[in-house]
NUKOLRO-453737 format. One line per field, with one value per residue (C-alpha): residue number from 1; chain; residue in one letter; x, y, z. Coordinates in nm, 2 decimals, padded with zeros to 4 digits. Layout:
% residues N
seq: NUM; ...
mol: A; ...
type: a; ...
c1: X; ...
c2: Y; ...
c3: Z; ...
//
This chain:
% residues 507
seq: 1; 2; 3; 4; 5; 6; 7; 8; 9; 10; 11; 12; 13; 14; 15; 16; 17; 18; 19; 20; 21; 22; 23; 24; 25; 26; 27; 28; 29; 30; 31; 32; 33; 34; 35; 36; 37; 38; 39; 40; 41; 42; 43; 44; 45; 46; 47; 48; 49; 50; 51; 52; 53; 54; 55; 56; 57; 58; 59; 60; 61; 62; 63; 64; 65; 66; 67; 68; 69; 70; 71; 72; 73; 74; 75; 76; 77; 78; 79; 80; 81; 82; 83; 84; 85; 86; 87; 88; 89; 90; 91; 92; 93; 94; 95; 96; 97; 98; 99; 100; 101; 102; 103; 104; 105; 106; 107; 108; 109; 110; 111; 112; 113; 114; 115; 116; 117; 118; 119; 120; 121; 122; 123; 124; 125; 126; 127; 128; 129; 130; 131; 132; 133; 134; 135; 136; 137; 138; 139; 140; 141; 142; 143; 144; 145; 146; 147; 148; 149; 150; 151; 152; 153; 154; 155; 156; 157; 158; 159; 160; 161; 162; 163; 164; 165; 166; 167; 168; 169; 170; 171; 172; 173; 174; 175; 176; 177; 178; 179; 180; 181; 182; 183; 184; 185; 186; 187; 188; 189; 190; 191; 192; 193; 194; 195; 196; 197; 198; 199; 200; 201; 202; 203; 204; 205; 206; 207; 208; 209; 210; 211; 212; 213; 214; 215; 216; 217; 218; 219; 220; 221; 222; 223; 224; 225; 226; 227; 228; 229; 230; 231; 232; 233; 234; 235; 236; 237; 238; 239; 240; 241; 242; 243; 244; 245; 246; 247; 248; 249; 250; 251; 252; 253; 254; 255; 256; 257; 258; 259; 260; 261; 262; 263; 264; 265; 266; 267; 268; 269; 270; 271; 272; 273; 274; 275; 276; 277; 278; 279; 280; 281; 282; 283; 284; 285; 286; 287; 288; 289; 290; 291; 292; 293; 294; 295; 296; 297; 298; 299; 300; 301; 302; 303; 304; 305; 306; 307; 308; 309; 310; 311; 312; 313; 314; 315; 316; 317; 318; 319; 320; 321; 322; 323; 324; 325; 326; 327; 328; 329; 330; 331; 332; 333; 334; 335; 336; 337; 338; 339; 340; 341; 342; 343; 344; 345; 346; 347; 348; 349; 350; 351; 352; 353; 354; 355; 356; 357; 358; 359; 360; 361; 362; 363; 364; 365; 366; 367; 368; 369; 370; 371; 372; 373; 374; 375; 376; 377; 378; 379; 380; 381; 382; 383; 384; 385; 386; 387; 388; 389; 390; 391; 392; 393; 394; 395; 396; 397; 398; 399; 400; 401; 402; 403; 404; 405; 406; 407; 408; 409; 410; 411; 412; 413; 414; 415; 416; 417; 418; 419; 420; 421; 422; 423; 424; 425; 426; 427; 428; 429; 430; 431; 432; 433; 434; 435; 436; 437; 438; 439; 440; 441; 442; 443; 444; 445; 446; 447; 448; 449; 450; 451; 452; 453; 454; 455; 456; 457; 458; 459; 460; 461; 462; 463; 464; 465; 466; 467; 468; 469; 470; 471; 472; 473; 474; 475; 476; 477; 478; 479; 480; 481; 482; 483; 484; 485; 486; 487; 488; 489; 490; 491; 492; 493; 494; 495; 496; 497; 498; 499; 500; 501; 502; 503; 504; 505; 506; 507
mol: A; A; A; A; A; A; A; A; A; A; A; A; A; A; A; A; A; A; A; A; A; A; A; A; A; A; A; A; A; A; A; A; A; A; A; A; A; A; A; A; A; A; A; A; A; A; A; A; A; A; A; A; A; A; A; A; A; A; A; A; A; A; A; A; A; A; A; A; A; A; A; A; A; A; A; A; A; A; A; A; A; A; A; A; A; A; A; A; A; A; A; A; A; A; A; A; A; A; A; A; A; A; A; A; A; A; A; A; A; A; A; A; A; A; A; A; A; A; A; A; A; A; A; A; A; A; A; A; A; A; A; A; A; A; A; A; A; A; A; A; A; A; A; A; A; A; A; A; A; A; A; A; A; A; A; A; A; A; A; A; A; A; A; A; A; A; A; A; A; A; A; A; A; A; A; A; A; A; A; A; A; A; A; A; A; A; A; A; A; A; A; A; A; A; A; A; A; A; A; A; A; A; A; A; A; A; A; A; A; A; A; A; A; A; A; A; A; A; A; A; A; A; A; A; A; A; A; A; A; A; A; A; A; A; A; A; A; A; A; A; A; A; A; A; A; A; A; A; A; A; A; A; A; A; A; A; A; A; A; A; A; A; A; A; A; A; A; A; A; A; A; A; A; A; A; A; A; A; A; A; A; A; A; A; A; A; A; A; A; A; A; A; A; A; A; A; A; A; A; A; A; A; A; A; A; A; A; A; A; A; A; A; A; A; A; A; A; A; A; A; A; A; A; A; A; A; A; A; A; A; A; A; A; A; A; A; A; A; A; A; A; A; A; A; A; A; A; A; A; A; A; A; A; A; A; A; A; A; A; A; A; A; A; A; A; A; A; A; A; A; A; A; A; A; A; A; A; A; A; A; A; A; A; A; A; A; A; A; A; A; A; A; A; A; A; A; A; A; A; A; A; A; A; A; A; A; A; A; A; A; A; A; A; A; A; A; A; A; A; A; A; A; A; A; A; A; A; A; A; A; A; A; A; A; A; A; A; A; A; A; A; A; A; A; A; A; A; A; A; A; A; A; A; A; A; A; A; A; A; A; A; A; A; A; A; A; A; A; A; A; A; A; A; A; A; A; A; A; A; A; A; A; A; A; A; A; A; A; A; A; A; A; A; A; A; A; A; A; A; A; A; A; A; A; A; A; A
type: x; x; x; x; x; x; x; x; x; x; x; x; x; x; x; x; x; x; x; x; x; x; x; x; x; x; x; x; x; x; x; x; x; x; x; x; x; x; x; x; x; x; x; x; x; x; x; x; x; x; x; x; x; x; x; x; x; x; x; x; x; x; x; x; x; x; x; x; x; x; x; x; x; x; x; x; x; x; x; x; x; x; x; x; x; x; x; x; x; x; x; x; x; x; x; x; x; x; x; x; x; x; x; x; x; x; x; x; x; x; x; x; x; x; x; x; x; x; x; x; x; x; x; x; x; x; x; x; x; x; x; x; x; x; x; x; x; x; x; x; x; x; x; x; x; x; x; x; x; x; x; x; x; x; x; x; x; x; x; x; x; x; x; x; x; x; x; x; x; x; x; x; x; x; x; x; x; x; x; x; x; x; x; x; x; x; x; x; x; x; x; x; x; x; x; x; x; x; x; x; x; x; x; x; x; x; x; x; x; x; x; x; x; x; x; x; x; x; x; x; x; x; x; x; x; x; x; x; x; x; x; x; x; x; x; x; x; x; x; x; x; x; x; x; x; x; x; x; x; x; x; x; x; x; x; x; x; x; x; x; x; x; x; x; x; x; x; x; x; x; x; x; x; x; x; x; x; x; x; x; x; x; x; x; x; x; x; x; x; x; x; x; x; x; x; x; x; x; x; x; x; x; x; x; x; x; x; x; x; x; x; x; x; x; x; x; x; x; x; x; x; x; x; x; x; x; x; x; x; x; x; x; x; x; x; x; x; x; x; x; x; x; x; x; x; x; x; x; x; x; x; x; x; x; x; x; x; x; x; x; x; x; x; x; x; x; x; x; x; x; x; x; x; x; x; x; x; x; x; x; x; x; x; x; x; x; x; x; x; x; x; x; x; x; x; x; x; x; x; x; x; x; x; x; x; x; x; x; x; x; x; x; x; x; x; x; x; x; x; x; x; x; x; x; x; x; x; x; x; x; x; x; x; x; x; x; x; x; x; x; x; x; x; x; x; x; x; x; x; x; x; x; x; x; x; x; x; x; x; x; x; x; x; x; x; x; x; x; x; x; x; x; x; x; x; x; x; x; x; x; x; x; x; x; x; x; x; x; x; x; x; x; x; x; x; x; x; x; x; x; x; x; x; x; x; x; x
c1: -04.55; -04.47; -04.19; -03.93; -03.75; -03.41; -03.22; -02.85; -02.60; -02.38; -02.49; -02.20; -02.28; -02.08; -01.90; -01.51; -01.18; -01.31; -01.63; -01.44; -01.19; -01.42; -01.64; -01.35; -01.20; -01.50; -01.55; -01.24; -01.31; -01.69; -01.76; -02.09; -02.24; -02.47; -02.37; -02.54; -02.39; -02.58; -02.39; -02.59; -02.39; -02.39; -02.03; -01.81; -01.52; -01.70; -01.61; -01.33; -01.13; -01.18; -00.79; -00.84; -00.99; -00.69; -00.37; -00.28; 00.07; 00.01; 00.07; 00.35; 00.50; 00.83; 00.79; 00.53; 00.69; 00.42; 00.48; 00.83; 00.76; 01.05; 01.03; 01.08; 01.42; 01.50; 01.47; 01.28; 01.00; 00.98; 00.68; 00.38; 00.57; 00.64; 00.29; 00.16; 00.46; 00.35; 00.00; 00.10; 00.26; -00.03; -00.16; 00.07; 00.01; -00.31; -00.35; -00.05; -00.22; -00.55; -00.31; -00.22; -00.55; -00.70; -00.93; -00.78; -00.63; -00.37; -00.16; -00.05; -00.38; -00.38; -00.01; 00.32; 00.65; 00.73; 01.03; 00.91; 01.10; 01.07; 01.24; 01.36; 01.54; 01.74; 01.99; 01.77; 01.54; 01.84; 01.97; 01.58; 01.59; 01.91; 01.82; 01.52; 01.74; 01.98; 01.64; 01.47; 01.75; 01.84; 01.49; 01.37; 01.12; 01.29; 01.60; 01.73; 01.65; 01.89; 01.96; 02.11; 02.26; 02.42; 02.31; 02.45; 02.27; 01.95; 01.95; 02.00; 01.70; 01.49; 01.54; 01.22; 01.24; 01.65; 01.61; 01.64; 01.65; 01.90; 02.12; 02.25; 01.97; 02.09; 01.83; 01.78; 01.65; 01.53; 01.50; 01.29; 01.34; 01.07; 00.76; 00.41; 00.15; -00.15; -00.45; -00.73; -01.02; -00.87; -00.80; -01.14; -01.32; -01.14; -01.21; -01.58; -01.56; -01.44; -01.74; -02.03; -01.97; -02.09; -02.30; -02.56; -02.47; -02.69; -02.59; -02.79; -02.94; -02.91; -02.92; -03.17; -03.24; -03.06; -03.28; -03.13; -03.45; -03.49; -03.29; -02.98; -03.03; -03.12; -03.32; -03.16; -03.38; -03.29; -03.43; -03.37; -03.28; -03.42; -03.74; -03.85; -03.85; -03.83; -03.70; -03.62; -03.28; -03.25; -02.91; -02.71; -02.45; -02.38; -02.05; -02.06; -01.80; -01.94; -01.70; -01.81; -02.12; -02.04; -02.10; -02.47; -02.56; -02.35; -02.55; -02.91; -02.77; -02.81; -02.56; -02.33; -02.01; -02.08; -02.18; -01.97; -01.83; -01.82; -01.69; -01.50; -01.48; -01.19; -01.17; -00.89; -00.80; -00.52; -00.29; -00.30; -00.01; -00.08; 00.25; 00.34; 00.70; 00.72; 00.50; 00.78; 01.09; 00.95; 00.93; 00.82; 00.62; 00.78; 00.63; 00.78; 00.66; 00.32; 00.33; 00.37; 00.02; -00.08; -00.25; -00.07; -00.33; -00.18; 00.16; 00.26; 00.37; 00.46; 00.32; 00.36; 00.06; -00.03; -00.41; -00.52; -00.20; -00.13; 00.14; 00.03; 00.16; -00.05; 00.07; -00.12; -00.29; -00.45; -00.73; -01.06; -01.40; -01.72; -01.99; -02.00; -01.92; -01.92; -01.78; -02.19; -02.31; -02.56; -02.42; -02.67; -02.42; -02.24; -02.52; -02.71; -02.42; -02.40; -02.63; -02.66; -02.37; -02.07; -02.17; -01.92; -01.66; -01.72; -01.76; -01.43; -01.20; -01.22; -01.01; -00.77; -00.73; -00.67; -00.37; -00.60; -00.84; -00.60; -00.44; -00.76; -00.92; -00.56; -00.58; -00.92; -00.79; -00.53; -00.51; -00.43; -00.06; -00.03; -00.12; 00.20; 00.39; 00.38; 00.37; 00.72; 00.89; 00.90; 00.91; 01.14; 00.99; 00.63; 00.39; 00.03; -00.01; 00.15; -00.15; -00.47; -00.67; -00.90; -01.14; -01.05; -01.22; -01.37; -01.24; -01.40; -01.14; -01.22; -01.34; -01.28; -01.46; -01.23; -01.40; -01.62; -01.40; -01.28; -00.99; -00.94; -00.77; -00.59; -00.66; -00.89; -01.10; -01.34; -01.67; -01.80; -02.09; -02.03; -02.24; -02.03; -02.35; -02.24; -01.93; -01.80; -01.50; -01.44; -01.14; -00.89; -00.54; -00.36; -00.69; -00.69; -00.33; -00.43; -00.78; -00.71; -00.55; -00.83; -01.07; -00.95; -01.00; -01.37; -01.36; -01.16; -01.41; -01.71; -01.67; -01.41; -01.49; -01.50; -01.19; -01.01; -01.12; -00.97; -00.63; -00.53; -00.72; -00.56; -00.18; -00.25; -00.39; -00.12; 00.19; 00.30; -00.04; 00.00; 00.35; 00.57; 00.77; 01.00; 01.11; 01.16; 01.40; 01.40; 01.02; 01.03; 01.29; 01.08; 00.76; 00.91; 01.07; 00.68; 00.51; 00.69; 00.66; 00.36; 00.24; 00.50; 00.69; 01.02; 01.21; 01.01; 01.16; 01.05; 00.70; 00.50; 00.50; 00.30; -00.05; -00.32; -00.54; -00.90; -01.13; -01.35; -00.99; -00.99; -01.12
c2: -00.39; -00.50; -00.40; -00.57; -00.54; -00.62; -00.60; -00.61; -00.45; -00.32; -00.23; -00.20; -00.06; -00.15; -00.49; -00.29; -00.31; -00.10; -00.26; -00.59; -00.45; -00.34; -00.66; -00.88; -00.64; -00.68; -01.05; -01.07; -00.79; -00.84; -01.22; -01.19; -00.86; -00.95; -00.81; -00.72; -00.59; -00.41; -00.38; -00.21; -00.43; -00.80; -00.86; -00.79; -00.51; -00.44; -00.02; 00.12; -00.22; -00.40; -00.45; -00.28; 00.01; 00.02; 00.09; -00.16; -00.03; -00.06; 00.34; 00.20; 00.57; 00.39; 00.49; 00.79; 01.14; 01.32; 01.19; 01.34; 01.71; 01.95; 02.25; 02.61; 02.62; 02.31; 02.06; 01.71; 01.67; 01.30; 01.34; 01.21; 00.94; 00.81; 00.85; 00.67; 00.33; 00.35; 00.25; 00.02; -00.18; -00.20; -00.33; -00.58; -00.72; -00.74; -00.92; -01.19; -01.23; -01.36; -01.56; -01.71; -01.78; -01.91; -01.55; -01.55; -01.82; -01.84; -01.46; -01.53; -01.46; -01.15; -01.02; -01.04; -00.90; -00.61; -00.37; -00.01; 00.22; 00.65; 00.79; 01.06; 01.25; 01.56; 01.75; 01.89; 01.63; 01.35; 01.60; 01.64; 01.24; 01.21; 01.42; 01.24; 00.90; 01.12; 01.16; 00.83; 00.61; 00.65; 00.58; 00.22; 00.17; 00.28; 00.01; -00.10; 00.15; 00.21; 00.53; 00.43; 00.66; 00.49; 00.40; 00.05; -00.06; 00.14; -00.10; -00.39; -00.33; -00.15; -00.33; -00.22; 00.21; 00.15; 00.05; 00.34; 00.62; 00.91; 00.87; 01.20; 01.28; 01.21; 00.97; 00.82; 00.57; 00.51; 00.13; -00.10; -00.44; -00.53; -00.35; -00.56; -00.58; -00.61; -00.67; -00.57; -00.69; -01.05; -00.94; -00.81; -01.14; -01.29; -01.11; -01.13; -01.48; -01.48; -01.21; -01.37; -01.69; -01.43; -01.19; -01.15; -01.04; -00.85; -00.82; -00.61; -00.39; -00.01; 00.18; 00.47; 00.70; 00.63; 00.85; 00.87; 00.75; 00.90; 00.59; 00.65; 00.38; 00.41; 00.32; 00.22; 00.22; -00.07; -00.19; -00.52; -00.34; -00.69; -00.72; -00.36; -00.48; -00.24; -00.31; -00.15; -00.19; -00.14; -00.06; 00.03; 00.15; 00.22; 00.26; 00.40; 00.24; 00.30; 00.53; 00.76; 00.68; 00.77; 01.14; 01.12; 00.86; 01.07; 01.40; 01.21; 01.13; 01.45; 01.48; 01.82; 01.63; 01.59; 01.92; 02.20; 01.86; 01.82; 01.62; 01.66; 01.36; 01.26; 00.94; 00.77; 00.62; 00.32; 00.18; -00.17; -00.36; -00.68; -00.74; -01.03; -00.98; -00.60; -00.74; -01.00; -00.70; -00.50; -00.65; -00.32; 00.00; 00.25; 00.61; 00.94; 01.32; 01.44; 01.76; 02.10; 02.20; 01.85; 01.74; 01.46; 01.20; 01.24; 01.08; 00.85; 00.52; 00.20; -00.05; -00.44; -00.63; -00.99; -01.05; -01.39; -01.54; -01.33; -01.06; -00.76; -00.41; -00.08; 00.29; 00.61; 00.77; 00.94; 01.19; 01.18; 01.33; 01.27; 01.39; 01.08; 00.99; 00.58; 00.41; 00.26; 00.59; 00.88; 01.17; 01.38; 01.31; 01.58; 01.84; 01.63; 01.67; 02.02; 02.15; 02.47; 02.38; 02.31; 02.56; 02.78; 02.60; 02.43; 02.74; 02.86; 02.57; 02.68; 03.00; 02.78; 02.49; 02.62; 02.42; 02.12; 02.24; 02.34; 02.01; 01.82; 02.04; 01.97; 01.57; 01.53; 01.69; 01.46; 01.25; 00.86; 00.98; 01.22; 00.93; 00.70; 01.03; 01.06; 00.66; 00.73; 00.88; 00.58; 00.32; 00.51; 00.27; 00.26; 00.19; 00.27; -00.08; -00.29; -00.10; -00.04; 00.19; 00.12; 00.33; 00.26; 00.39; 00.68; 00.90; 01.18; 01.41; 01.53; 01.98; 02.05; 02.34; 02.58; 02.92; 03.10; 02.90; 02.48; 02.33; 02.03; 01.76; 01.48; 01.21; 01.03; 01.14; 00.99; 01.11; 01.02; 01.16; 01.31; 01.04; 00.73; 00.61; 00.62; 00.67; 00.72; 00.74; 01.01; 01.05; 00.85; 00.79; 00.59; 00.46; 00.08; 00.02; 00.21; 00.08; -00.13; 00.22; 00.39; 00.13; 00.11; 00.49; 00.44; 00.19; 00.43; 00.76; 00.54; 00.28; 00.44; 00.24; -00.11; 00.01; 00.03; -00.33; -00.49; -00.30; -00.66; -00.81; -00.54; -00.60; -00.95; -00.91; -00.56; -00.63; -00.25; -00.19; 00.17; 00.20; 00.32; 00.10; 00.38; 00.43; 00.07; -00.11; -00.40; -00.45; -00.32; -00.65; -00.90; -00.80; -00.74; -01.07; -01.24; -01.04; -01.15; -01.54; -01.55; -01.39; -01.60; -01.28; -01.38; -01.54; -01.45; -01.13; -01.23; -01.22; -01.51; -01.58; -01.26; -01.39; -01.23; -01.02; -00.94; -00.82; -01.22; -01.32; -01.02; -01.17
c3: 00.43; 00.80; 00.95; 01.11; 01.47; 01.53; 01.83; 01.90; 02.12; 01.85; 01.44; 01.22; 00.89; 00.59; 00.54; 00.45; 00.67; 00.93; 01.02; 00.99; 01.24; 01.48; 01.50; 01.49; 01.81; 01.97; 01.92; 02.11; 02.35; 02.46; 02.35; 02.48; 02.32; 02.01; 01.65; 01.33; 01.01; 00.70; 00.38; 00.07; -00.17; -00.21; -00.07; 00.15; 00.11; -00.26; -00.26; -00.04; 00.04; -00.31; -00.36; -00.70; -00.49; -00.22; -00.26; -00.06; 00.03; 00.38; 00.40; 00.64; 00.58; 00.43; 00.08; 00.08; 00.06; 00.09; 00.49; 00.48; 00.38; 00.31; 00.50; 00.44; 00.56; 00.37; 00.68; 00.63; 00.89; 00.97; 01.27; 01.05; 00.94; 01.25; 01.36; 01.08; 01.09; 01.45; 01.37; 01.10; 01.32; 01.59; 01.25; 01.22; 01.57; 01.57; 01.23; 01.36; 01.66; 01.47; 01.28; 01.57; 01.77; 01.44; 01.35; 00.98; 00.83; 00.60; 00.57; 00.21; 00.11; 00.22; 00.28; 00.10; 00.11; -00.14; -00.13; -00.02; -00.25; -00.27; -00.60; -00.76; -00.97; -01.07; -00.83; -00.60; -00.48; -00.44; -00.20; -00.08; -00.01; 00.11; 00.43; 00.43; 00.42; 00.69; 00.93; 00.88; 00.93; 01.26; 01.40; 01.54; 01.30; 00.98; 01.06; 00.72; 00.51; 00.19; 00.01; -00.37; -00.59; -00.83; -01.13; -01.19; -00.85; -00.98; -01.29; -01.05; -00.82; -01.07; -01.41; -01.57; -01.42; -01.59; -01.94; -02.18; -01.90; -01.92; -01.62; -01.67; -01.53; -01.15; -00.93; -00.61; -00.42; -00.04; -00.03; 00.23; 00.17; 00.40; 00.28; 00.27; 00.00; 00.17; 00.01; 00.25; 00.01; 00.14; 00.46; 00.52; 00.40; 00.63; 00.93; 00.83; 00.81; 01.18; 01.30; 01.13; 01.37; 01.62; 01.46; 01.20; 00.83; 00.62; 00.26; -00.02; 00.28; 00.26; 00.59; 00.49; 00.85; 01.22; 01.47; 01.84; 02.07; 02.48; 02.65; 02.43; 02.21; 01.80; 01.57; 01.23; 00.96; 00.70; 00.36; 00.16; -00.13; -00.36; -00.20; -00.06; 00.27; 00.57; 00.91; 01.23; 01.43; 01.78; 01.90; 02.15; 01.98; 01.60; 01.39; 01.07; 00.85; 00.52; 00.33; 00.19; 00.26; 00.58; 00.55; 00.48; 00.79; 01.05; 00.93; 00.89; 01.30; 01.39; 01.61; 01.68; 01.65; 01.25; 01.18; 01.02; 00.84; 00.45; 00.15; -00.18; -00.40; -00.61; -00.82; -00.92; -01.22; -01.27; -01.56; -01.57; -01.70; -01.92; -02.02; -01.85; -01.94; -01.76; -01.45; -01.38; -01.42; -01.15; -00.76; -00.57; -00.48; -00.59; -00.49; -00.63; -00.58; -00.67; -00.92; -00.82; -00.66; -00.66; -00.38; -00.17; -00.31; -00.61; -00.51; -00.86; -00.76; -00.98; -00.75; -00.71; -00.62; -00.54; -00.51; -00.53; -00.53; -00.89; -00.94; -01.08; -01.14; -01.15; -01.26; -01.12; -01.00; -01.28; -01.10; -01.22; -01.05; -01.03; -00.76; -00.63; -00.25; -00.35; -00.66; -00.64; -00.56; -00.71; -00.85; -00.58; -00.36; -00.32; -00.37; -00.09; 00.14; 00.18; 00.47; 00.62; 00.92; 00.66; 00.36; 00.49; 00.52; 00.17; -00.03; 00.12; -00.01; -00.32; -00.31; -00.06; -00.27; -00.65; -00.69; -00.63; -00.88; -01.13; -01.09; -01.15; -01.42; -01.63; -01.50; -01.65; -02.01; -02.01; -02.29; -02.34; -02.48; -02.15; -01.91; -02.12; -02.14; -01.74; -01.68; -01.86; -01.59; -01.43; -01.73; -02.02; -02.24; -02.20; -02.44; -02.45; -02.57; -02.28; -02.05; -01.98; -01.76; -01.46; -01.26; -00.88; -00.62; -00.51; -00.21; -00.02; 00.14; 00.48; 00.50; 00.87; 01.00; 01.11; 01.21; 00.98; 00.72; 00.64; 00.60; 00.35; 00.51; 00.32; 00.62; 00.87; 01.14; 01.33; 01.47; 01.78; 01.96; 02.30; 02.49; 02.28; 02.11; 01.74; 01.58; 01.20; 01.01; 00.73; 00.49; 00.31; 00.32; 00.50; 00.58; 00.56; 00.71; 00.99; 01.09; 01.42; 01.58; 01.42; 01.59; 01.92; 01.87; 01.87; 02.13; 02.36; 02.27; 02.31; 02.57; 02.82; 03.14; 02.95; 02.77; 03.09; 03.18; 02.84; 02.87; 02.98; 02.68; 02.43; 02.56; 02.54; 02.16; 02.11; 02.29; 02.22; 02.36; 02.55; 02.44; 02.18; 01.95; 01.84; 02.20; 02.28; 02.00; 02.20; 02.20; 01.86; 01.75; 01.95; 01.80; 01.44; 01.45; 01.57; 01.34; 01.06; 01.17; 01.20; 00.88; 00.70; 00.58; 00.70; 00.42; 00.17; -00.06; -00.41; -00.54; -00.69; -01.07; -01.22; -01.35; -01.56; -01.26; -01.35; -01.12; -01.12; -00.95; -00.73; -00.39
//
């Protein structure tokens, strides 16, 4: 069968939030620099960025507690969540800037206003939150934040976590009444929508080899996965946005920067409410603390969300695992992943990490009245009946080499070769909320004489472009108060009329 030849300046492969990103950045950026996408599936944002695969908190850092570790001498460090609201907002501008210039249309499709809430209970984690509360207060980007302790105002804000619990039993709340639900399945179409005006979009293709050719360009080998059909790309540059697909393309690269990297896949599975009745009690994310020798993934959170105009409300996660690196993918994939370069540092997570394992060997026993029994310490009342579970997606956690050894990181990292040829992004959390940072990341590593020349550009897109909000409260307030204009958040605290959500009505 004959092959193919396409050419382009810049291949982007997979059709999720960060591909999206990127081409929408450099539609903006670099106007006249050609563009082609390759997707495996038949849609866009169809693994990592499907809503029901996303948390879709917006990992904003207000609610998470697994940002806010306590520390040995009982202190509350606050520095990753201020790192991570820091992104969220370059987020923020970015997405109300496309607003604005007519790159997505209309934001209620794909952001609404949710409380942020972090709970608790018993003695010593209320004081735990309340130094938390103490820390996070003070700071720019954390203005407004509520701690609650009593119970009557409990029952007020959280109706549905109140009836039948044992206030004795002492609990807490830190409260953000202006959280987002974001769903980036939405958000991702969208952006699409605005790059394929000035690129070409290849759905149902699987990427197969990428080989790095004398000039410094590559060769990205593509199939039509209906037909059988090979082609050839020639580009100048590649990004690898393909989850956790990505792992396999960046080491079929071959370059240095990916070695010594490997992968450990955890899925995730969800309850569901169909209730209609409990969905409309409950109006927020609500995050608590992950088990003892959990891992931070773990984190259980009753969560609000609106896709497709519908309020929802999930419970979980419940860990699951599978070898898997895709929700689509082969269960070789693990095996397949582990080369000669990152054995080491593979092997030797296990003896690091056996609260993880222990934690996910007694998460897959779990039974159905387990999953209710823990769902209870949110909602006293629960019933197995008002519920039911869903797979979400699959996640591969970042092993770092570090030595002779690895590290298993709970994050994101990006990949770039040396030269600024091809990039990739591993991990998971916060993921999604933090993908135009992460992408202006690879455009900074990989293009760092044009990225001087669109600093104007970028502070023209980013008006915190090159600064920090958390330093400035008075570029903070003027950028809070546009942001929330123009994604119509402003004014609107409740959530639309819950609605059955099945994955048809998804996005």
């Amino acid at each position: 069968m004959s092959k193919t030849v396409i050419k382009t300046d810049v291949a982007l492969v997979g059709a999720g939030i960060m591909s999206a990103t990127l081409g929408a950045l450099l539609r903006q950026l670099q106007p006249d620099w050609s563009i082609s996408l390759f997707e495996r599936l038949d849609a866009a944002a169809a693994e990592s960025s499907d809503p029901w695969n996303n948390a879709g908190t917006g990992h904003s850092a207000l609610c998470e507690l697994n940002y806010t570790p306590q520390t040995a001498d009982g202190d509350v460090d606050i520095t990753k969540a201020l790192n991570i609201n820091e992104q969220f907002q370059v987020s923020r501008q970015f997405w109300a800037h496309a607003v604005d210039n007519g790159i997505l249309g209309d934001p209620t499709e794909f952001i609404n206003p949710i409380p942020h809430v972090s709970f608790v209970h018993g003695e010593d984690s209320v004081k735990y939150l309340r130094k938390r509360y103490d820390k996070l207060a003070p700071q720019t980007l954390f203005e407004g934040m509520e701690f609650i302790d009593d119970p009557a105002e409990f029952a007020t804000r959280l109706p549905l976590m109140s009836d039948g619990r044992d206030f004795d039993d002492p609990v807490a709340l830190n409260w953000f009444d202006q959280g987002t639900d974001v769903d980036f399945g939405a958000l991702t179409q969208q952006l699409l929508n605005y790059v394929s005006a000035g690129a070409d979009i290849y759905f149902g293709h699987s990427v197969t080899n990428l080989s790095k050719q004398s000039d410094g360009s590559w060769i990205v080998k593509i199939r039509n996965n209906r037909t059988g059909e090979k082609r050839q790309v020639h580009a100048k540059f590649v990004f690898v946005g393909a989850g956790g697909g990505a792992l396999h393309l960046l080491q079929k690269s071959g370059i240095s920067e990916a070695k010594g990297f490997g992968g450990f896949p955890v899925s995730g599975e969800f309850f569901r409410c169909t209730n209609p009745d409990l969905i409309d009690r409950h109006s927020a994310k609500v995050y608590g603390q992950a088990a003892v020798g959990a891992p931070p993934m773990s984190v259980p959170h009753l969560d609000t969300r609106v896709i497709n105009h519908n309020k929802g409300l999930l419970f979980g996660p419940y860990a699951g695992w599978s070898p898997k690196f895709l929700k689509t993918g082969k269960i070789t994939d693990l095996p397949t992943s582990i080369k000669p370069g990152n054995l080491l540092p593979m092997l030797s997570i296990a003896p690091q990490e056996f609260g993880l394992l222990k934690y996910l060997i007694g998460e897959l026993a779990a039974s159905p009245a387990d999953r209710v029994r823990t769902l209870s310490e949110f909602v006293p009342r629960a019933t197995g009946g008002d519920w039911e579970l869903i797979t979400a997606g699959q996640r591969v956690q970042v092993i770092r080499k570090t030595g002779v050894g690895g590290k298993l990181e709970f994050g994101t990292a990006v990949v770039a070769a040396a030269d600024g040829t091809i990039s990739g992004l591993l991990g998971a959390s916060p993921g999604a909320s933090t993908a135009v940072p992460a992408m202006l990341s690879v455009l900074e590593k990989c293009f760092p004489t044009e990225y001087a020349g669109w600093s104007s550009k970028l502070s023209e897109i980013i008006p915190s472009f090159g600064k920090k909000l958390s330093d400035d409260r008075d570029l903070y307030h003027r950028v809070w108060d546009w942001t929330n204009k123009s994604l119509k958040l402003t004014g609107r605290h409740a959530a639309p009329e819950s609605g059955e959500l099945s994955p048809a009505t998804a996005g």
